[in-house]
C-alpha positions in Angstrom: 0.0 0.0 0.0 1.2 3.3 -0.4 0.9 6.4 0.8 -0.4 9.7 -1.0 2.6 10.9 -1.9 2.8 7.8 -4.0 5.8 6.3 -1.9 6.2 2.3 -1.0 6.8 1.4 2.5 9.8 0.0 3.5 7.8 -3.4 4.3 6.8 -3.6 1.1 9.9 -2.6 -0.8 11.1 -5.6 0.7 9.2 -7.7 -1.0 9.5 -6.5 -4.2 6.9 -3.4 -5.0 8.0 -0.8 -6.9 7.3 3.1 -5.9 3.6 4.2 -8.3 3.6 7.6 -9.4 0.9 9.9 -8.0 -2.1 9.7 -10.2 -2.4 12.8 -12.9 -4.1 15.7 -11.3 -6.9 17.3 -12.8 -5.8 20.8 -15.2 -8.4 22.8 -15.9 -8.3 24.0 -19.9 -6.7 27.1 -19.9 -9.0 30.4 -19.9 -9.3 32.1 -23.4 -7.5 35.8 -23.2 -9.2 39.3 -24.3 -13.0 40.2 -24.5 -15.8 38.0 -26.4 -17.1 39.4 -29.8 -20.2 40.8 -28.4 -18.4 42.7 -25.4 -15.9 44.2 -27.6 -18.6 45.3 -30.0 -20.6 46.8 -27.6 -17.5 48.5 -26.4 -16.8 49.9 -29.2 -19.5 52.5 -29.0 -18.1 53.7 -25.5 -16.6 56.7 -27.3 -14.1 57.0 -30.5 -11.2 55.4 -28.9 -11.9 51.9 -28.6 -13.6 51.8 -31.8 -10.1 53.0 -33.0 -8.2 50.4 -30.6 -10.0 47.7 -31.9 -9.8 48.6 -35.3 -5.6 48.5 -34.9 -5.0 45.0 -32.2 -4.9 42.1 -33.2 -7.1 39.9 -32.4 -10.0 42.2 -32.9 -9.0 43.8 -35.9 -9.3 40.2 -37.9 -12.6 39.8 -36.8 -15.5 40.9 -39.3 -18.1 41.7 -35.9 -15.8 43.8 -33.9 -14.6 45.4 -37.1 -18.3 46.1 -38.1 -18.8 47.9 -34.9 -16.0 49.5 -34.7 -15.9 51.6 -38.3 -19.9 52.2 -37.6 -19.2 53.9 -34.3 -16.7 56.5 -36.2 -19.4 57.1 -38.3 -21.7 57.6 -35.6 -18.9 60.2 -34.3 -18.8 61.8 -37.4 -22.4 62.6 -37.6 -22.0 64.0 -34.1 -19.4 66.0 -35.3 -21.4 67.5 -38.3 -24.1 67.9 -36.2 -22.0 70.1 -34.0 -20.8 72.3 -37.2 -24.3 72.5 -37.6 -25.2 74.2 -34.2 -23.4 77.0 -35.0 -26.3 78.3 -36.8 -29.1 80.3 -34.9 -32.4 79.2 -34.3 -32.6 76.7 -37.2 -29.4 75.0 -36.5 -29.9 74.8 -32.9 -33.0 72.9 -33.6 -31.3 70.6 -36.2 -28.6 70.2 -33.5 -31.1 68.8 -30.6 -33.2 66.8 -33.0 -30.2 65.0 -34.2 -28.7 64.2 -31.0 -31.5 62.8 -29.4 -31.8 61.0 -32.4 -28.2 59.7 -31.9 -28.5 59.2 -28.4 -31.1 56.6 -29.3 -29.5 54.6 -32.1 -26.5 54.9 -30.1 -28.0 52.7 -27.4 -29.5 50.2 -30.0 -26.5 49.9 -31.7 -24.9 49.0 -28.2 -27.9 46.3 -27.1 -27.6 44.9 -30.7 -23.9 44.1 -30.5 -24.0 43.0 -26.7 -26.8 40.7 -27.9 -24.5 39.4 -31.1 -26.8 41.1 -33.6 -25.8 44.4 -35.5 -28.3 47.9 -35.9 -27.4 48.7 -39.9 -27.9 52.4 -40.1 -28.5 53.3 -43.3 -25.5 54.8 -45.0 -22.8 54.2 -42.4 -24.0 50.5 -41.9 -23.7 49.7 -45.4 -20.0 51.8 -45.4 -19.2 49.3 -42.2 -20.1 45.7 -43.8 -18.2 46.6 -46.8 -15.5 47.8 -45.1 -15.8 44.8 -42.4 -17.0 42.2 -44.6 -19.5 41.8 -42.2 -23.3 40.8 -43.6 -25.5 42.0 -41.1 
Protein backbone atom coordinates (compact mmCIF):
# COMPACT_ATOMS: atom_id res chain seq x y z
CA UNK A 1 0.00 0.00 0.00
CA UNK A 2 1.17 3.32 -0.40
CA UNK A 3 0.91 6.43 0.75
CA UNK A 4 -0.43 9.71 -0.98
CA UNK A 5 2.63 10.92 -1.92
CA UNK A 6 2.76 7.80 -4.01
CA UNK A 7 5.80 6.31 -1.87
CA UNK A 8 6.18 2.34 -1.03
CA UNK A 9 6.77 1.44 2.53
CA UNK A 10 9.79 -0.03 3.52
CA UNK A 11 7.80 -3.43 4.32
CA UNK A 12 6.80 -3.57 1.06
CA UNK A 13 9.85 -2.62 -0.76
CA UNK A 14 11.15 -5.61 0.67
CA UNK A 15 9.19 -7.74 -0.95
CA UNK A 16 9.46 -6.51 -4.17
CA UNK A 17 6.86 -3.42 -5.03
CA UNK A 18 8.02 -0.76 -6.94
CA UNK A 19 7.31 3.09 -5.87
CA UNK A 20 3.57 4.20 -8.29
CA UNK A 21 3.63 7.57 -9.36
CA UNK A 22 0.95 9.86 -8.03
CA UNK A 23 -2.10 9.75 -10.25
CA UNK A 24 -2.38 12.78 -12.88
CA UNK A 25 -4.12 15.73 -11.26
CA UNK A 26 -6.90 17.34 -12.78
CA UNK A 27 -5.76 20.82 -15.23
CA UNK A 28 -8.43 22.82 -15.87
CA UNK A 29 -8.25 23.98 -19.86
CA UNK A 30 -6.67 27.15 -19.91
CA UNK A 31 -9.04 30.40 -19.90
CA UNK A 32 -9.31 32.11 -23.41
CA UNK A 33 -7.52 35.76 -23.22
CA UNK A 34 -9.20 39.26 -24.34
CA UNK A 35 -12.97 40.21 -24.49
CA UNK A 36 -15.81 38.03 -26.44
CA UNK A 37 -17.05 39.37 -29.77
CA UNK A 38 -20.18 40.81 -28.41
CA UNK A 39 -18.44 42.65 -25.39
CA UNK A 40 -15.88 44.19 -27.63
CA UNK A 41 -18.64 45.26 -30.00
CA UNK A 42 -20.61 46.80 -27.58
CA UNK A 43 -17.50 48.48 -26.39
CA UNK A 44 -16.77 49.93 -29.25
CA UNK A 45 -19.50 52.51 -28.96
CA UNK A 46 -18.07 53.71 -25.54
CA UNK A 47 -16.64 56.68 -27.29
CA UNK A 48 -14.07 56.96 -30.48
CA UNK A 49 -11.17 55.42 -28.85
CA UNK A 50 -11.89 51.87 -28.61
CA UNK A 51 -13.61 51.75 -31.75
CA UNK A 52 -10.11 53.01 -32.98
CA UNK A 53 -8.16 50.39 -30.57
CA UNK A 54 -10.05 47.68 -31.93
CA UNK A 55 -9.80 48.62 -35.25
CA UNK A 56 -5.62 48.52 -34.93
CA UNK A 57 -5.04 45.05 -32.22
CA UNK A 58 -4.92 42.08 -33.17
CA UNK A 59 -7.09 39.95 -32.45
CA UNK A 60 -10.02 42.16 -32.92
CA UNK A 61 -9.01 43.84 -35.92
CA UNK A 62 -9.32 40.25 -37.94
CA UNK A 63 -12.56 39.75 -36.82
CA UNK A 64 -15.55 40.91 -39.26
CA UNK A 65 -18.10 41.68 -35.88
CA UNK A 66 -15.80 43.82 -33.91
CA UNK A 67 -14.62 45.42 -37.12
CA UNK A 68 -18.33 46.13 -38.13
CA UNK A 69 -18.80 47.91 -34.88
CA UNK A 70 -15.96 49.50 -34.66
CA UNK A 71 -15.90 51.63 -38.25
CA UNK A 72 -19.94 52.24 -37.61
CA UNK A 73 -19.22 53.88 -34.30
CA UNK A 74 -16.71 56.49 -36.17
CA UNK A 75 -19.43 57.06 -38.30
CA UNK A 76 -21.72 57.64 -35.62
CA UNK A 77 -18.86 60.25 -34.25
CA UNK A 78 -18.80 61.78 -37.36
CA UNK A 79 -22.36 62.56 -37.64
CA UNK A 80 -21.99 63.99 -34.15
CA UNK A 81 -19.40 66.04 -35.31
CA UNK A 82 -21.37 67.46 -38.35
CA UNK A 83 -24.11 67.94 -36.23
CA UNK A 84 -21.99 70.09 -34.04
CA UNK A 85 -20.80 72.29 -37.24
CA UNK A 86 -24.32 72.54 -37.60
CA UNK A 87 -25.23 74.19 -34.23
CA UNK A 88 -23.36 76.99 -35.05
CA UNK A 89 -26.30 78.32 -36.83
CA UNK A 90 -29.14 80.34 -34.85
CA UNK A 91 -32.37 79.18 -34.25
CA UNK A 92 -32.61 76.67 -37.18
CA UNK A 93 -29.36 75.01 -36.52
CA UNK A 94 -29.91 74.77 -32.92
CA UNK A 95 -33.04 72.89 -33.60
CA UNK A 96 -31.34 70.64 -36.15
CA UNK A 97 -28.64 70.19 -33.46
CA UNK A 98 -31.07 68.82 -30.63
CA UNK A 99 -33.17 66.82 -33.00
CA UNK A 100 -30.16 64.95 -34.22
CA UNK A 101 -28.66 64.25 -30.97
CA UNK A 102 -31.54 62.75 -29.44
CA UNK A 103 -31.79 60.99 -32.45
CA UNK A 104 -28.18 59.72 -31.95
CA UNK A 105 -28.48 59.19 -28.44
CA UNK A 106 -31.11 56.56 -29.30
CA UNK A 107 -29.48 54.60 -32.14
CA UNK A 108 -26.49 54.90 -30.14
CA UNK A 109 -27.98 52.67 -27.35
CA UNK A 110 -29.46 50.25 -29.97
CA UNK A 111 -26.47 49.93 -31.65
CA UNK A 112 -24.90 48.99 -28.15
CA UNK A 113 -27.93 46.28 -27.12
CA UNK A 114 -27.63 44.85 -30.72
CA UNK A 115 -23.94 44.12 -30.53
CA UNK A 116 -23.96 42.99 -26.69
CA UNK A 117 -26.78 40.71 -27.86
CA UNK A 118 -24.53 39.43 -31.05
CA UNK A 119 -26.79 41.11 -33.59
CA UNK A 120 -25.83 44.40 -35.46
CA UNK A 121 -28.34 47.90 -35.90
CA UNK A 122 -27.38 48.69 -39.92
CA UNK A 123 -27.92 52.45 -40.14
CA UNK A 124 -28.49 53.27 -43.27
CA UNK A 125 -25.47 54.78 -45.01
CA UNK A 126 -22.79 54.25 -42.41
CA UNK A 127 -24.02 50.46 -41.86
CA UNK A 128 -23.67 49.70 -45.39
CA UNK A 129 -19.95 51.83 -45.45
CA UNK A 130 -19.15 49.26 -42.20
CA UNK A 131 -20.10 45.74 -43.77
CA UNK A 132 -18.15 46.61 -46.84
CA UNK A 133 -15.45 47.82 -45.06
CA UNK A 134 -15.82 44.77 -42.39
CA UNK A 135 -16.96 42.23 -44.60
CA UNK A 136 -19.52 41.77 -42.16
CA UNK A 137 -23.28 40.81 -43.60
CA UNK A 138 -25.46 42.03 -41.11
Amino acid sequence: MSDEMGSVPPEAQQQGYQQVPPPPQYIPPAQASGLSDTAAGALAYITIIPAILFLLIDPYKDKPFVKFHSIQCLGLAICGFCLGVIAVIPILGWIIYIVGMLTMLVVWIICILKASQGGAFKLPVIGKFASEQSGYAA
